[in-house]
VOGU-3710 file (C-alpha; in Angstrom, 3 decimals, decimal comma):
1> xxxxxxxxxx> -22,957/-14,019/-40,229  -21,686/-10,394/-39,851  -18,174/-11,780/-39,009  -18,044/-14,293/-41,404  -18,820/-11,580/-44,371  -16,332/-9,169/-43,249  -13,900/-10,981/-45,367  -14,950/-11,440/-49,023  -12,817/-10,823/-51,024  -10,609/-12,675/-53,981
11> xxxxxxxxxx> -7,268/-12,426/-54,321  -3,636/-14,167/-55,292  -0,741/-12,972/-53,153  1,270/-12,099/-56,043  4,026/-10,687/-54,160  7,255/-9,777/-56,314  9,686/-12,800/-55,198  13,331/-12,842/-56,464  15,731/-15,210/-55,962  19,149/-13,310/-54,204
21> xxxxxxxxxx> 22,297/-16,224/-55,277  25,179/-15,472/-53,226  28,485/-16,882/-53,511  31,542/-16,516/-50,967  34,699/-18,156/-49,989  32,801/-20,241/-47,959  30,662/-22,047/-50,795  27,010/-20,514/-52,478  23,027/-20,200/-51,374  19,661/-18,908/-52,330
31> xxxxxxxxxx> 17,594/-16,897/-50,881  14,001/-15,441/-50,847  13,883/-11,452/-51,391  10,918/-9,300/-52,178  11,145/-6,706/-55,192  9,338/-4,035/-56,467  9,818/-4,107/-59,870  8,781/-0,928/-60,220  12,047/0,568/-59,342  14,006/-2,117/-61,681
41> xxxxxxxxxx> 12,677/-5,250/-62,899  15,120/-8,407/-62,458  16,196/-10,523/-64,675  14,131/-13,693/-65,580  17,393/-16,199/-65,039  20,434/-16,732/-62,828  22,602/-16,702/-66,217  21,291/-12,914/-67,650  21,793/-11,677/-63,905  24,717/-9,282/-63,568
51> xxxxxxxxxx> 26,690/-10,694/-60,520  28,035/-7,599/-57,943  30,071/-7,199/-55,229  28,029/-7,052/-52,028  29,053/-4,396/-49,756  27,642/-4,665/-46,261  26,673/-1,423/-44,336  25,024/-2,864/-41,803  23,454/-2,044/-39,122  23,741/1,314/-40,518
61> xxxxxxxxxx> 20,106/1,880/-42,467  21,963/4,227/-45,267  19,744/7,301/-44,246  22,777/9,442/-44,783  25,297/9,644/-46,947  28,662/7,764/-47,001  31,958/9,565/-46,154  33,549/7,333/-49,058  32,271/8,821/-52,257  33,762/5,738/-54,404
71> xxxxxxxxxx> 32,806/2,765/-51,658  29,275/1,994/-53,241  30,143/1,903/-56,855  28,774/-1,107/-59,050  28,144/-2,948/-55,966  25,042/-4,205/-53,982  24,480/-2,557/-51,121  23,436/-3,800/-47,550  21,783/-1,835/-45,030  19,352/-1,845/-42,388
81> xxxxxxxxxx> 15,455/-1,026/-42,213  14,179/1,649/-40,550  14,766/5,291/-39,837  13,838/6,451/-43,427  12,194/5,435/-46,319  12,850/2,958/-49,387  13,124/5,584/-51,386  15,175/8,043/-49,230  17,581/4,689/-49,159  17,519/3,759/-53,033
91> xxxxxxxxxx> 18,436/7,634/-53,976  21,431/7,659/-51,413  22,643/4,307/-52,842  21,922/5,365/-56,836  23,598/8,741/-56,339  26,542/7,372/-55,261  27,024/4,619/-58,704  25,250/1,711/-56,231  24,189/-0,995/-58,665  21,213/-2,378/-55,960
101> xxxxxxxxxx> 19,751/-1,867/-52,478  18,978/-4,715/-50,228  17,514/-3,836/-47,036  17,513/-6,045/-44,066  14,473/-6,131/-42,600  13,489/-7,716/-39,086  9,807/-7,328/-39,386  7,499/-9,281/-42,201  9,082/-8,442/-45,789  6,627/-6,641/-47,878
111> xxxxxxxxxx> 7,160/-5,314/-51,333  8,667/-1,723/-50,749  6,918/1,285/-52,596  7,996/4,417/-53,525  6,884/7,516/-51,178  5,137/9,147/-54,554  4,873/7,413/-58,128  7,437/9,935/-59,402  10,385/7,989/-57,182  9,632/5,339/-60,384
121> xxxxxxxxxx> 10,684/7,066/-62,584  13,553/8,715/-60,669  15,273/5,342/-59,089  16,711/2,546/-61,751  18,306/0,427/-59,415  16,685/-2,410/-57,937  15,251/-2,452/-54,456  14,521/-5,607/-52,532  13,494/-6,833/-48,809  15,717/-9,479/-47,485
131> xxxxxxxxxx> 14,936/-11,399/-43,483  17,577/-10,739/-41,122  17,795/-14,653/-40,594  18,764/-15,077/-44,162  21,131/-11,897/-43,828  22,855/-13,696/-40,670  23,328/-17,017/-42,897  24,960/-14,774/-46,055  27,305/-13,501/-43,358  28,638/-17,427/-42,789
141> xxxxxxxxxx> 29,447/-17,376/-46,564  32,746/-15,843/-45,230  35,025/-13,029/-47,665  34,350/-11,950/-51,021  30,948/-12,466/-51,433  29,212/-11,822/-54,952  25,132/-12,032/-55,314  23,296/-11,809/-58,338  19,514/-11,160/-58,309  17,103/-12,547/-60,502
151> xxxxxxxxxx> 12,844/-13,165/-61,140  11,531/-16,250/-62,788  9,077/-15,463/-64,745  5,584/-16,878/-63,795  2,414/-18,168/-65,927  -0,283/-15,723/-65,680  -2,182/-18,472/-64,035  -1,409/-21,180/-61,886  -3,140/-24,717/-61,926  -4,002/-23,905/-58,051
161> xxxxxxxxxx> -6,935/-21,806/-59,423  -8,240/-25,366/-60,181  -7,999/-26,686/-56,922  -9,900/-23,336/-55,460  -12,369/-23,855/-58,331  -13,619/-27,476/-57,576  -13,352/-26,747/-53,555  -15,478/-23,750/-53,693  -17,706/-24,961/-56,461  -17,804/-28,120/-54,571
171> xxxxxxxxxx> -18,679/-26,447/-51,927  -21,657/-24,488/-52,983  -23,020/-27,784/-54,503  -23,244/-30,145/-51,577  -24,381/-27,103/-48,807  -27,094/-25,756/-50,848  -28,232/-29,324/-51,984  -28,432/-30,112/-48,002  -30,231/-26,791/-47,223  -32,542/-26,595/-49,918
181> xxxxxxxxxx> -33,781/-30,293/-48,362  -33,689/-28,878/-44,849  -36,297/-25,536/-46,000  -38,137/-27,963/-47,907  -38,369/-30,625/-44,740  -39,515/-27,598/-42,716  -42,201/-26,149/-44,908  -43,691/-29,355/-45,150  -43,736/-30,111/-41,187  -44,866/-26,607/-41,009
191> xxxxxxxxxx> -47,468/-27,401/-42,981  -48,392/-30,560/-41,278  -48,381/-28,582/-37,316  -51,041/-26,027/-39,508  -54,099/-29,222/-39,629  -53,645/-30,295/-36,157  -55,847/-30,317/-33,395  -56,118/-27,463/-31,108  -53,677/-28,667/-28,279  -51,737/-31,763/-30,058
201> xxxxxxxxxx> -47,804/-30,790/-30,507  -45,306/-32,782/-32,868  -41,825/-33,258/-31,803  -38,959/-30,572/-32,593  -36,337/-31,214/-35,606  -33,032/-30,297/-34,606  -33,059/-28,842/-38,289  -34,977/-26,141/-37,023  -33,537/-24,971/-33,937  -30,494/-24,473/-35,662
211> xxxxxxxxxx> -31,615/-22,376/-38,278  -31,680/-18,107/-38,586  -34,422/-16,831/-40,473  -32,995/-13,923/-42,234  -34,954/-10,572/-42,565  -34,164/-7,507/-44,924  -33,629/-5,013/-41,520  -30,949/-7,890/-40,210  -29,027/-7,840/-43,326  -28,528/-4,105/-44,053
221> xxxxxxxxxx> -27,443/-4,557/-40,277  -24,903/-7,440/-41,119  -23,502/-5,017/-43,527  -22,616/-2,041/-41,661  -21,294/-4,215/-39,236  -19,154/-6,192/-41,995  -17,676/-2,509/-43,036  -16,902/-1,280/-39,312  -15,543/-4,860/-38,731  -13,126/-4,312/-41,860
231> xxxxxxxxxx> -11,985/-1,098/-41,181  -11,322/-1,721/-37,417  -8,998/-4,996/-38,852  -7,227/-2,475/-41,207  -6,161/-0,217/-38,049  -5,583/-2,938/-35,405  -5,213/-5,382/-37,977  -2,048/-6,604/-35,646  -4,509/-6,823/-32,028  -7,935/-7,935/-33,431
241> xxxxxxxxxx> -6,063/-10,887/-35,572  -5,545/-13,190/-33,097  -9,443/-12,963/-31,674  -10,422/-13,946/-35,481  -7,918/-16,883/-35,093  -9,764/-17,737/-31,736  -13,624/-17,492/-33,030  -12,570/-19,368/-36,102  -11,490/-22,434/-34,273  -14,604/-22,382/-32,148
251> xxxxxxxxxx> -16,659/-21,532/-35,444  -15,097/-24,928/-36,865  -15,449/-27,017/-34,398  -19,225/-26,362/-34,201  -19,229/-26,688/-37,891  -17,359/-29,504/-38,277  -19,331/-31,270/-35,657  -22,983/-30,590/-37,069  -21,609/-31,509/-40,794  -20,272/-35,205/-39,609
261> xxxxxxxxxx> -22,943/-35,779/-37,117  -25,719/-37,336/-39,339  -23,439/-39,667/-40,812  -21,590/-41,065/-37,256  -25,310/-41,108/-36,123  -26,188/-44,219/-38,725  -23,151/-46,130/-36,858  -24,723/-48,782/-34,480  -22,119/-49,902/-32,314  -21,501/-46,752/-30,729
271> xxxxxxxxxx> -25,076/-45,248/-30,517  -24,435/-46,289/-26,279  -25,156/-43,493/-24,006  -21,841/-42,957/-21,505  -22,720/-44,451/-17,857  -24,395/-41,994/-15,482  -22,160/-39,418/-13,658  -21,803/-36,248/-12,139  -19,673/-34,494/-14,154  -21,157/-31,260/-15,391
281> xxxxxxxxxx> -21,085/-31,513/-18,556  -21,876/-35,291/-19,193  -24,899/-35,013/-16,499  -27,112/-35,695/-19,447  -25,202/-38,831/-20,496  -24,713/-38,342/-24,168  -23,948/-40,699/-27,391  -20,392/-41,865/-27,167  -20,884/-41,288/-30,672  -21,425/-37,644/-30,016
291> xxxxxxxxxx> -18,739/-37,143/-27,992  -16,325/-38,732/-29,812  -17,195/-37,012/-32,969  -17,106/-33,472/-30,739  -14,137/-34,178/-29,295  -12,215/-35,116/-32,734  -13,415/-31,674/-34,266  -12,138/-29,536/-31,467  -8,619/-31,500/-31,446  -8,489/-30,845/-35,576
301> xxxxxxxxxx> -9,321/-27,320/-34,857  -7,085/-26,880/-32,285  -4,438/-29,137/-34,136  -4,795/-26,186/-37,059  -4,356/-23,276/-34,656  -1,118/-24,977/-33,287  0,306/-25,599/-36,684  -1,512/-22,426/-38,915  1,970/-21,265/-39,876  3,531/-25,106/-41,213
311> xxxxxxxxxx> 3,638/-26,126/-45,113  0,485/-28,470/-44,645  -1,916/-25,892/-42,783  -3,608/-25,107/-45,613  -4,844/-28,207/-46,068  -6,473/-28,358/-42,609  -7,788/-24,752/-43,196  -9,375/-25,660/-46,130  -11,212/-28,708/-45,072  -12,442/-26,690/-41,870
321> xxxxxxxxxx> -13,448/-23,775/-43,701  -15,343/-26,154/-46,365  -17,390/-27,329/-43,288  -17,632/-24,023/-42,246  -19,166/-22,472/-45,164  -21,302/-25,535/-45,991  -23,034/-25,585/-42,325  -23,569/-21,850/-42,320  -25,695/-22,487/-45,820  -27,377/-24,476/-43,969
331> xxxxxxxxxx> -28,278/-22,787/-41,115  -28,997/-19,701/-42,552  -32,320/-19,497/-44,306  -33,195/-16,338/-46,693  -36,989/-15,537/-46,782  -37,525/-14,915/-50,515  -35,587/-13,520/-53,742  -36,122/-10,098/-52,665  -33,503/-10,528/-49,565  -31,303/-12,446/-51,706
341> xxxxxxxxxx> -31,507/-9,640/-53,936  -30,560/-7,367/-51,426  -27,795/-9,465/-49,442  -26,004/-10,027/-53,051  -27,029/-6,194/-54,251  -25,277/-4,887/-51,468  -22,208/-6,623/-50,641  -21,878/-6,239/-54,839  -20,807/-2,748/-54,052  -19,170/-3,066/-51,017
351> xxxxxxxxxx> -16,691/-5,734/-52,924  -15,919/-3,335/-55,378  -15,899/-0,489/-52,850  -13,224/-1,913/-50,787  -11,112/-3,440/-53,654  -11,146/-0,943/-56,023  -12,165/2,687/-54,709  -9,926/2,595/-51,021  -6,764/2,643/-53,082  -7,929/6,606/-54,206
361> xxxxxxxxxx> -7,990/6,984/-50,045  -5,197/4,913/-48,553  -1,929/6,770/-47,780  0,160/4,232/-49,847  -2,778/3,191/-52,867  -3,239/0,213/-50,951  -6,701/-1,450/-51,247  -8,102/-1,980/-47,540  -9,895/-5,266/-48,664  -6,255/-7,225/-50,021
371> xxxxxxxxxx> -4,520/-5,439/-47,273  -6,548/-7,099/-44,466  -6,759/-10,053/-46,907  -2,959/-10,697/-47,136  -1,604/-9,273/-43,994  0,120/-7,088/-45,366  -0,776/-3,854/-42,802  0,136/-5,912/-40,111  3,641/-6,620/-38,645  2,638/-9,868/-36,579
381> xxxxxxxxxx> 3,135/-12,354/-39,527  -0,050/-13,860/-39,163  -3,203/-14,188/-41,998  -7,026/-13,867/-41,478  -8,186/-17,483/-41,459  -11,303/-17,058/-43,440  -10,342/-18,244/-46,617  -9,654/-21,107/-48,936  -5,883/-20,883/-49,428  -3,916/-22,876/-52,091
391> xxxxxxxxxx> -0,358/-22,732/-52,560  0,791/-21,714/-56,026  2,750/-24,666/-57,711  5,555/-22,229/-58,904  8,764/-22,056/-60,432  10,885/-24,628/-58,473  13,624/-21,505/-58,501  11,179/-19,997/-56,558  10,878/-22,612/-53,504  13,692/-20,571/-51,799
401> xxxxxxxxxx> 11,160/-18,255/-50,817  7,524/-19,012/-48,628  5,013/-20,009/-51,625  2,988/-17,562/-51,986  -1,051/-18,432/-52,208  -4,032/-17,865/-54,010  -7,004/-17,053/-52,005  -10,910/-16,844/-51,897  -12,823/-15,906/-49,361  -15,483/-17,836/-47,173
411> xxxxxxxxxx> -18,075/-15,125/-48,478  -17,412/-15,778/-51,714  -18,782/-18,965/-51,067  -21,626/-18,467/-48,710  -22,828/-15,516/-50,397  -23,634/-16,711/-53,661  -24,534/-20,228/-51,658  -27,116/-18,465/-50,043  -28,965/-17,640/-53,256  -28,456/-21,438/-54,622
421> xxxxxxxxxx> -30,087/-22,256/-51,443  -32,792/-20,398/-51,378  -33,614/-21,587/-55,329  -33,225/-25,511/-54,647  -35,856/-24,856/-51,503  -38,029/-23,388/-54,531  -37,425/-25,875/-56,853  -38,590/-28,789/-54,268  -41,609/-26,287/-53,309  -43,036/-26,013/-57,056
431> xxxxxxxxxx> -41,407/-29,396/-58,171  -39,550/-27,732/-60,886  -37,459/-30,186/-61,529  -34,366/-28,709/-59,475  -33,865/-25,792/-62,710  -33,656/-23,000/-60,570  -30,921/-25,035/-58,504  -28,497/-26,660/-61,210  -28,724/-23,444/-63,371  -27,556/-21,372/-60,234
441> xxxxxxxxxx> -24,375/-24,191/-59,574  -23,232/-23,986/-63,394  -23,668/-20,184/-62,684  -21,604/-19,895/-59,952  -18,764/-21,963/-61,091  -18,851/-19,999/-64,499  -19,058/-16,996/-62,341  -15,443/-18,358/-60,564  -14,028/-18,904/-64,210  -14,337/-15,091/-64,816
451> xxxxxxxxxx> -13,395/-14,238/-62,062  -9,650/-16,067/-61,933  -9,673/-14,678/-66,073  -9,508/-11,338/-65,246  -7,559/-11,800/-62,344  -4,717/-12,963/-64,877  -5,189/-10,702/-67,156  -5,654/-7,660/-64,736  -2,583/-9,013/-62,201  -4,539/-7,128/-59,120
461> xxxxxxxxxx> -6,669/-8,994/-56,610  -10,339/-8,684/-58,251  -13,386/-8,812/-55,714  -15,164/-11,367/-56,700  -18,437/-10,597/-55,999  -18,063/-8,568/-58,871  -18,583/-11,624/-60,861  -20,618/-14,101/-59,243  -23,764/-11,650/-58,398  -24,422/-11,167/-61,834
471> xxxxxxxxxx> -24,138/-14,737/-62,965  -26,506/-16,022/-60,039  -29,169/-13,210/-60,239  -29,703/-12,525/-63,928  -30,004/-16,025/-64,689  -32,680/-16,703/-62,278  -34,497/-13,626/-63,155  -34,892/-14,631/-66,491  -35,864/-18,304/-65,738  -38,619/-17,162/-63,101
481> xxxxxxxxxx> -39,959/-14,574/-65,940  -40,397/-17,775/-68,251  -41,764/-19,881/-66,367  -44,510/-17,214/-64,789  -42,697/-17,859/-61,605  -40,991/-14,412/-60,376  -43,489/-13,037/-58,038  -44,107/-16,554/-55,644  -40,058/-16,611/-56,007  -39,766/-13,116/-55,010
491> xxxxxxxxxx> -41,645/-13,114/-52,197  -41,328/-16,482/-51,260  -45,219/-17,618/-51,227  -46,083/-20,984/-51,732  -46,575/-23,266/-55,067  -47,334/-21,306/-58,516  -51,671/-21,290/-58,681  -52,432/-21,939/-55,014  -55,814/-21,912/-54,272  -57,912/-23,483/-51,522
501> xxxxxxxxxx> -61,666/-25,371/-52,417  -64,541/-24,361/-50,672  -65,005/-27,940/-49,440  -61,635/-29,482/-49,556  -58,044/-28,359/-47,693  -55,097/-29,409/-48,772  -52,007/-29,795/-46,235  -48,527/-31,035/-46,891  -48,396/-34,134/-45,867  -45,280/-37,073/-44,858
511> xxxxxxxxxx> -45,688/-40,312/-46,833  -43,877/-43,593/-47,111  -40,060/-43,125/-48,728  -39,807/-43,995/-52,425  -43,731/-43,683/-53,294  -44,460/-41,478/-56,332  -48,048/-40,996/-57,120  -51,272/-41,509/-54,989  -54,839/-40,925/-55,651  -57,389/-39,071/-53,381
521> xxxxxxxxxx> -60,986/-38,725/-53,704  -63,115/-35,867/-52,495  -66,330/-35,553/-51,661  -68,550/-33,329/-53,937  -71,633/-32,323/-55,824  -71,834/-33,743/-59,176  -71,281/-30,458/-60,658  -68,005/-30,003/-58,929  -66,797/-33,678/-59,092  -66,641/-32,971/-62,915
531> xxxxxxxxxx> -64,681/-29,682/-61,981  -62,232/-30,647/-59,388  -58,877/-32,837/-60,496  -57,400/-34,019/-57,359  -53,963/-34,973/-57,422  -51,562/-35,470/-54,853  -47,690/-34,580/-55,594  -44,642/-35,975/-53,922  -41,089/-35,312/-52,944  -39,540/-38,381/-53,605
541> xxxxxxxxxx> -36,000/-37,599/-53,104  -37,639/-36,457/-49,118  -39,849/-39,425/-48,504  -42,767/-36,700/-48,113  -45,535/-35,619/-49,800  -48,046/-32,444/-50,029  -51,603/-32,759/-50,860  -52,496/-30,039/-53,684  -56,156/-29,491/-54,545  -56,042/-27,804/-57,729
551> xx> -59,578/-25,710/-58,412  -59,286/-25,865/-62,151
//
C-alpha cells in the first residue's frame, strides 16, 4: 500500500513539441524538437514559419562568443549541450543577430527554462532541444540546408481523457463491486463462527487470508512513508526507477493472477492436479489450471517489462495496472468511515502539497509530484510504471515527435476505490439498496470530469485528489445524515437498530442461492409474541442470509 500511494498524482505530459522541417541538397525531413515557448512561441504552421539558414557550430556548445561577429546573423544556430546554460546559450546567439538556438542534446530532451523568469523577458529568439540521432540524420541532408520551425496548435483537450475516464471509472466500479461482496461474505461467516460450539472450526476462505485490515495508526504510517518514498524518487529518481519497474512486474503478476483465477477455476477440463513429483515447487501438485493461469501472468508481465518503451506498451500497462488497482481494492479492507476519512483527508493535502506548493521550493519551480510523474528529473529515459497512460491522438504534424501521454495515477484509483468499497460493504450490511455504493461511482466519475476540466483550462498537471475527495466524502456524509445512518457508518458497527432479545439470538446465517424471504417463529410468552416481529432478511445477490430479531 505505501508504495503503491507514493504516486498519485494527475497529469498530461504537455511538453512543448515543435516540428523542426529541414531542407538540403540532399532532399527534406521532420523532426521532433522541444520548445519553450516562453522564450518565443512558434508559429502554428509550416507556411507562417520563417525558413533560416542553419549554421552548424557543433560540437562547440556556444558558451563563448564567436570570433566572427557577422557569422550568426538571421540564421539558426547549432550547438552542443552542456557546459552552460540555455540561457547563457540563447543570449550569446541573440546578441550576435541569431534568429534561433537549437541545442543538440545527447541526454532525454526536456523543455529548457530560463535560469530566472527575467531571461523571458530578455531572450526573443526561440530555443529548442533537438536528439543527437536526429542531428546526425540533418547532417545526411548534405549543403545548404534551410529549417523552419513551427507548433501546431493543440485542442485544450484530447479525446484520450475519455479513454482514462471509462478505464479508471471502470475500474473503481467492478473492484469495489467485488470487495464490497468479499466484506460482506466475511461478516456474515464471521458471524456464523460467533454461534458455534465451543471446539467446532469452519473451513478458511481464501478471501480472507488475503485481505489487510486497515487501522488509523497504519495509515498515518503509509503516509509518511508515501512522502519519504517520493522525495527519495525525486533525488535518485535515475537509481530507485528501475526497482519500481521490478516490484511492479511482480505486483502484476500476483494481481493479475488472483483477478483471473475465479473465472479459470469454473473451467472443468483442466481442474486435473499435475502428476506427483519432486520438484520443489510443484511438491504439492497443483491445478494445471493454476499453473497455467500463473504462468501466463508472469510471461505478460515480463512481456511488458521487455517492451515498456514500444508504441503498444501502454496498452499492456494499462490492462496490468487495471488488475492491479482492482485486486488491491480488494484486498485491502478499511474498518469504518472514520479511516476512510482520514486515508482521503490526508493524502487530500499531500496531493496538493506536492503539486502545487514544491514549485515555491524547487530550484527550477518544478513541482516534485509531475517531476517524478513524467521523468523529467531523471536522465535514464525511463517512466514510473504506476499509472494509466494514454497516448494523446494529436496533430498528425505532430507524429514526428514521441506522442506525448496523458496520465493518472494508480492512487487515484485505489484511493477513492477504497471509500466506494467500504460503502457497498455497508450497503449489503443494512440492505440499503446499494445507495451508498452507486452514489459514490457517479461521484467519482463526476469527480474525474472536473478534474480533466480544469486541467484544460489551467494547462498544469492538477492533483487529482483535489477533486475526487470532495465528491466521494460530502456526498456520503449527507446521505448517512438522512437516512440516520452516520454513526454505524462511521464507526463501522453493525445494521442501523441492532438489538439482541432476552430470549432469542440472532446470527447471520448462509441460505440456499436465489431465496428471498423466510419466516421464523420464536418461542415466547403471550405478552411478547404480540411484541416481537421476527423477520429474517437476505442477501440475494450472495446466496446468504442473516437472521435479524427486531425488539420493536
Amino acid at each position: 500500500m505505501s508504495f503503491l500511494s507514493t504516486f498519485l498524482y494527475h497529469t498530461q505530459v504537455s511538453g512543448d513539441y515543435g516540428v523542426l522541417n529541414a531542407v538540403g541538397s540532399n532532399g527534406s525531413k521532420q523532426f521532433c524538437i522541444v520548445y519553450n515557448p516562453q522564450f518565443k512561441k512558434l508559429a502554428t504552421s509550416a507556411k507562417d514559419a520563417e525558413k533560416l539558414p542553419l549554421l552548424d557550430l557543433t560540437p562547440s556548445p556556444g558558451c563563448s562568443e564567436p570570433t566572427d561577429q557577422g557569422l550568426l546573423k538571421d540564421k539558426a544556430v547549432m550547438v552542443m549541450r552542456g557546459n552552460c546554460t540555455f540561457s547563457e546559450k540563447a543570449n550569446i546567439i541573440q546578441n550576435n543577430q541569431g534568429k534561433s538556438a537549437i541545442i543538440i542534446s545527447k541526454q532525454i530532451l526536456t523543455t529548457p527554462a530560463g535560469n530566472t523568469s527575467s531571461d523571458y523577458d530578455t531572450i526573443n529568439i526561440s530555443v529548442g532541444l533537438l536528439d543527437y540521432q536526429d542531428f546526425t540524420e540533418i547532417q545526411s541532408l548534405g549543403s545548404g540546408i534551410a529549417v523552419q520551425l513551427y507548433a501546431p496548435e493543440e485542442s485544450r483537450v484530447d479525446f484520450n481523457l475519455l479513454l482514462i475516464w471509462v478505464l479508471a471509472t471502470g475500474t473503481v466500479i467492478i473492484g469495489a463491486y467485488w470487495s464490497g461482496k468479499t466484506k460482506h461474505k466475511h461478516y456474515l461467516r464471521k458471524g456464523r463462527k460467533s454461534s458455534l460450539p465451543d471446539g467446532a472450526s469452519e473451513d478458511e476462505d481464501p478471501d480472507e487470508q488475503e485481505t489487510l485490515n486497515v487501522s488509523a495508526k497504519l495509515i498515518i504510517f503509509f503516509v509518511f512513508m508515501m512522502c519519504a518514498m517520493l522525495v527519495l524518487l525525486y533525488f535518485f529518481y535515475d537509481y530507485l526507477v528501475y526497482l519500481i519497474i521490478g516490484v511492479f512486474c511482480l505486483a502484476t503478476s500476483i494481481s493479475t493472477y488472483s483477478c483471473f483465477q475465479p473465472i479459470v477455476a469454473r473451467i472443468p477440463c483442466i481442474q486435473c492436479r499435475i502428476p506427483e513429483n519432486n520438484i520443489p515447487l510443484l511438491k504439492e501438485r497443483p491445478k494445471v489450471s493454476n499453473l497455467f493461469l500463473g504462468l501466463c501472468c508472469i510471461g505478460l508481465s515480463v512481456w511488458w517489462g521487455i517492451e515498456r518503451k514500444a508504441s503498444y506498451a501502454w496498452i499492456l500497462q494499462n490492462f496490468l495496472g487495471v488488475a492491479f488497482c482492482t485486486n488491491m481494492m480488494k484486498t485491502i479492507r478499511m474498518p469504518n468511515l472514520m479511516g476512510c476519512t482520514i486515508l482521503l483527508g490526508l493524502l487530500f493535502f499531500y496531493d496538493i502539497f506536492f503539486v502545487f506548493i514544491t514549485p515555491l521550493f524547487t530550484k527550477h519551480g518544478e513541482s516534485i509530484m509531475v517531476d517524478v510523474a513524467t521523468g523529467a528529473g531523471g536522465t535514464s529515459g525511463e517512466q514510473l510504471p504506476m499509472v494509466l497512460k494514454v497516448p494523446k491522438f494529436s496533430d498528425a504534424a505532430l507524429n514526428v515527435c514521441s506522442l506525448p501521454y496523458s496520465l493518472l495515477g494508480f492512487g487515484d484509483i485505489l484511493v477513492p476505490g477504497l471509500l466506494v468499497s467500504y460503502c457497498h460493504g455497508f450497503d449489503l450490511k443494512v440492505q440499503s439498496k446499494k445507495i451508498y455504493y452507486i452514489t459514490n461511482c457517479i461521484a467519482y466519475g463526476v469527480g474525474l470530469v472536473i478534474c480533466f476540466v480544469a486541467l484544460a483550462f489551467m494547462e498544469i498537471g492538477q492533483p487529482a485528489l483535489l477533486y475526487l475527495v470532495p465528491c466521494g466524502l460530502i456526498p456520503t456524509y449527507i446521505i448517512a445524515l438522512i437516512r440516520g445512518e452516520f454513526k454505524h457508518i462511521w464507526t463501522g458497527d453493525r445494521a442501523r437498530g441492532k438489538k439482541s432479545d432476552s430470549n432469542s439470538t440472532a446470527q447471520p446465517t448462509e441460505g440456499d442461492t436465489g431465496s428471498s424471504t423466510h419466516n421464523a417463529t420464536v418461542q415466547n410468552t403471550d405478552d411478547s409474541r404480540k411484541k416481537d416481529n421476527v423477520s429474517l432478511s437476505s442477501d440475494e445477490s450472495d446466496g446468504e442470509s442473516a437472521h435479524l430479531i427486531k425488539d420493536k
